[in-house]
N, C-alpha and C positions, 0 to 999 in steps of 0.2 A: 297738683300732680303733674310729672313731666310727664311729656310723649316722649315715643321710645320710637328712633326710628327702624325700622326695618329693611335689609337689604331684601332687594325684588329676589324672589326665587329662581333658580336659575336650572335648568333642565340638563346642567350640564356644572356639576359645582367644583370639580377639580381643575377643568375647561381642556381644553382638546391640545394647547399647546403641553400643557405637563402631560395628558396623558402620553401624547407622542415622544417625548423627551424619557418619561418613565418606562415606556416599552423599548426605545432606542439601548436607554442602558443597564438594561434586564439582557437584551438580546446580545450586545457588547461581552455582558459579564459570560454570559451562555457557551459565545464562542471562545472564549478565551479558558471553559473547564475543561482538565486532562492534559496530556498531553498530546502534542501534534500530530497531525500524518506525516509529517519530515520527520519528527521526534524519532514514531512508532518505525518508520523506514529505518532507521538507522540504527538503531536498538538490532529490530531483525538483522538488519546486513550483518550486524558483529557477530548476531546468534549464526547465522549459515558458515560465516569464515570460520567458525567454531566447531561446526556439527561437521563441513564436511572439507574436511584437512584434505590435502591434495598428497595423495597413493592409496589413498580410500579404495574399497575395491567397489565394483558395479555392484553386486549384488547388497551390501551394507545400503550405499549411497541410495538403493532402492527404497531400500526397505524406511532407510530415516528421511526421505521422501513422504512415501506414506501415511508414516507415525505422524506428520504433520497436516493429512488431511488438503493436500494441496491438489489442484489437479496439474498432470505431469503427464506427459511420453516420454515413453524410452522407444529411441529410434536406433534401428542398427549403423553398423559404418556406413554403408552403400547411402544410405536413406541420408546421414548426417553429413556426408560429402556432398550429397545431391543440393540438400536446403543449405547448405553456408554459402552457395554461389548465390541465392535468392534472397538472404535474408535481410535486416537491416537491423542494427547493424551488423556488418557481417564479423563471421569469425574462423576462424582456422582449425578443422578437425585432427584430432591427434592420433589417428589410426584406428579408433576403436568405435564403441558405440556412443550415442548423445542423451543425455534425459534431459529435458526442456520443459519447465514448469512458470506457474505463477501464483504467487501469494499476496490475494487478495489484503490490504493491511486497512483499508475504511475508507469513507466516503463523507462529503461535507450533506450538510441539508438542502444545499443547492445545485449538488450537482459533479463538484469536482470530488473525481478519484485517485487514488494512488494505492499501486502494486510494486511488487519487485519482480523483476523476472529472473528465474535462473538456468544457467544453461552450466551442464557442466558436463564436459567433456573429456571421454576415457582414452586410453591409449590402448596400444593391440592386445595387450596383457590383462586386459579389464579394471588398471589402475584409475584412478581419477589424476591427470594429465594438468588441466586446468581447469576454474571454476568462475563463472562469471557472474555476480547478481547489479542489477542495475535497477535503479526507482524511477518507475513508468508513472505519467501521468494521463488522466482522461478527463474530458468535460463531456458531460452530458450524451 
């Protein structure tokens, strides 16, 4: 009869380099499901250039504000002349009043965020004048 050899048992049978190689490209694949926050940014941006056409009036521009769940000021003219001198970056008031929001768009698992900001700015007639959305970033 042969013997049969035996490999020694091992407390560890897959061994620690594959498992780290196995979770590296588990984690790879993870990051890369979906679409992006630059993606998601810019999808919305086309959605706002859409929703809010420029002679929109204040009161609409409010309300489709709103429907979106975003949080938003509307500030008067006095108040939107006062912050364009403070802001960054700044912008130029068109006579009327401001609404000034941000839409939250996700966040990575480590930290980094990304919003849009939008400012859009009426004229004395309550039109919408111009309209500005911009893709803000944050860490941590």
């Amino acid at each position: 009869m042969r013997a049969r050899l035996r490999r020694p048992l091992s407390s560890d049978p897959l061994g620690a380099r594959k498992v780290r190689a196995i979770i590296t490209v588990v984690a790879i694949a993870l990051a890369g499901c979906g679409p992006s926050l630059q993606s998601q940014a810019k999808t919305r941006i086309e959605e706002f250039h859409r929703d809010f056409p420029t002679g929109l009036s204040l009161s609409e521009a409010e309300a489709r504000v709103q429907r979106r769940s975003v949080p938003y000021r509307l500030v008067d003219k006095r108040k939107c002349e006062e912050e364009a001198k403070i802001a960054h970056p700044t912008y130029r008031p068109k006579g009327g009043a401001c609404i000034f929001a941000l839409d939250r768009v996700g966040a990575t698992w480590y930290g980094f965020e990304t919003a849009i900001q939008l400012r859009l700015l009426f004229d004395a007639s309550g039109a919408l004048a111009e309209r500005e959305f911009r893709e803000v970033h944050t860490f941590l």
